[in-house]
C-alpha positions as CSV (number, residue, x, y, z in Angstrom):
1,X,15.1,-10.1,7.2
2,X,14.5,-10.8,11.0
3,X,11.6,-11.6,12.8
4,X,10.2,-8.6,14.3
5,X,10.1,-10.2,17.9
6,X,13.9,-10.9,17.3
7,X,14.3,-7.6,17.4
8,X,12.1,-6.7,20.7
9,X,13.4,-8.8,22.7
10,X,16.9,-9.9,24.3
11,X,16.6,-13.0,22.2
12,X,19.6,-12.9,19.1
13,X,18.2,-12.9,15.8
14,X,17.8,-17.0,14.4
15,X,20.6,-16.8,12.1
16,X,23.3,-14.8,14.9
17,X,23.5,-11.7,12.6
18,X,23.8,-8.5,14.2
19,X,20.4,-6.3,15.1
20,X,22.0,-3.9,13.0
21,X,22.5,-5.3,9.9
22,X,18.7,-6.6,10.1
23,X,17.4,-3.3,10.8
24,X,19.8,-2.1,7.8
25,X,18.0,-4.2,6.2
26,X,14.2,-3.5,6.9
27,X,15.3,-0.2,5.8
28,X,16.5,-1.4,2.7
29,X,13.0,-2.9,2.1
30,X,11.5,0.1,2.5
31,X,13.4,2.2,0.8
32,X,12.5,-0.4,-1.8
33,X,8.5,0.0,-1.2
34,X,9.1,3.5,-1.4
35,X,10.9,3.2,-4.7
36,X,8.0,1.4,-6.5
37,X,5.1,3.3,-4.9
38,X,6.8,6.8,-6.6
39,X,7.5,5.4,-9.6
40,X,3.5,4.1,-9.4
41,X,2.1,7.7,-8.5
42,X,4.4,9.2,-11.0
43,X,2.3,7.0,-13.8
44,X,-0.8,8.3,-12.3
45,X,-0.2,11.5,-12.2
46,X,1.5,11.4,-16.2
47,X,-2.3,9.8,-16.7
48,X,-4.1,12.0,-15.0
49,X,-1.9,15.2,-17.3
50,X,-2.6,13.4,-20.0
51,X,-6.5,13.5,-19.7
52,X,-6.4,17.0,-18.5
53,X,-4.8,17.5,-21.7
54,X,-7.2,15.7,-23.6
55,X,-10.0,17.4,-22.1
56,X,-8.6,20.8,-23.0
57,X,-8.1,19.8,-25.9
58,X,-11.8,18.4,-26.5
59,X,-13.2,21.5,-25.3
60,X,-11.0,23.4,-27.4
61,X,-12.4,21.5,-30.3
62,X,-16.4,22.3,-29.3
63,X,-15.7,25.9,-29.0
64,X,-14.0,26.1,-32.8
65,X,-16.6,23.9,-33.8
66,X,-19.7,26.1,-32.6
67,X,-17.7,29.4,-33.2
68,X,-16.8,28.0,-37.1
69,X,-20.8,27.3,-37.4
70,X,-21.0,30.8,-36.8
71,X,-22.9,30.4,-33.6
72,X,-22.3,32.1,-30.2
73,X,-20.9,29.9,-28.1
74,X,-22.4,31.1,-25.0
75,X,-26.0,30.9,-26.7
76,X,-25.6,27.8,-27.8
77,X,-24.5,25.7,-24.9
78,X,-27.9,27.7,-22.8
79,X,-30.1,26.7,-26.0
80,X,-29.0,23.0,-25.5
81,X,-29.7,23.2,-22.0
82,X,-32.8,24.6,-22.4
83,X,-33.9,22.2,-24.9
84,X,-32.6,19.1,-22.3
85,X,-34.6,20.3,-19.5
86,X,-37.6,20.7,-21.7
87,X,-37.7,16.9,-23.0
88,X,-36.8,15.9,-20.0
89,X,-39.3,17.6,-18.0
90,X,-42.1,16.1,-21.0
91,X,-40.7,12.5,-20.2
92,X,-41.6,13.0,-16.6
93,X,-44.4,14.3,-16.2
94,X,-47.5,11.8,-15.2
95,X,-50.1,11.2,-18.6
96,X,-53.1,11.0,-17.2
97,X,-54.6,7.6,-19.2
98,X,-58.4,8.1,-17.8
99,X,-60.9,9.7,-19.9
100,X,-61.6,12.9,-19.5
């Protein structure tokens, strides 16, 4: 490939080619670039199926598993909240150490 200044100026390229066939060329390489960032952001985005596949998939599993328990599913998931807040709002509250 040639220089980039080669190519700015009236100066001929180092090795006498023809400005054309190095700008052929520089296209070539990115085309190239190109190539290998699609084929890159194509396996992200087959990962990023993939999870939101799995996560379907997960959730899927809770709800059969709470609905097969006979539970509501709806019920549940607010009784676990519920019950998280509440230990969590035991942990942080200040315990007062001095005698009363």
């Amino acid at each position: 490939m040639a220089e980039p200044t080669a190519l700015r100026t009236n100066e001929a390229p180092k090795n006498n080619r023809p400005r054309m066939l190095a700008v052929i060329e520089c296209f070539d390489t990115a085309f190239e670039a190109m190539t290998r960032a699609n084929q890159i952001l194509g396996s992200i985005m087959l990962d990023i199926e993939k999870g939101s596949d799995w996560m379907v998939k997960f959730r899927d599993g809770l709800v059969a598993t709470i609905e097969g328990a006979g539970g509501d599913v709806t019920q549940a998931v607010e009784g676990q909240i519920r019950d998280f807040i509440g230990n969590k709002q035991k942990y942080q509250q200040p315990q007062n150490t001095e005698g009363n």
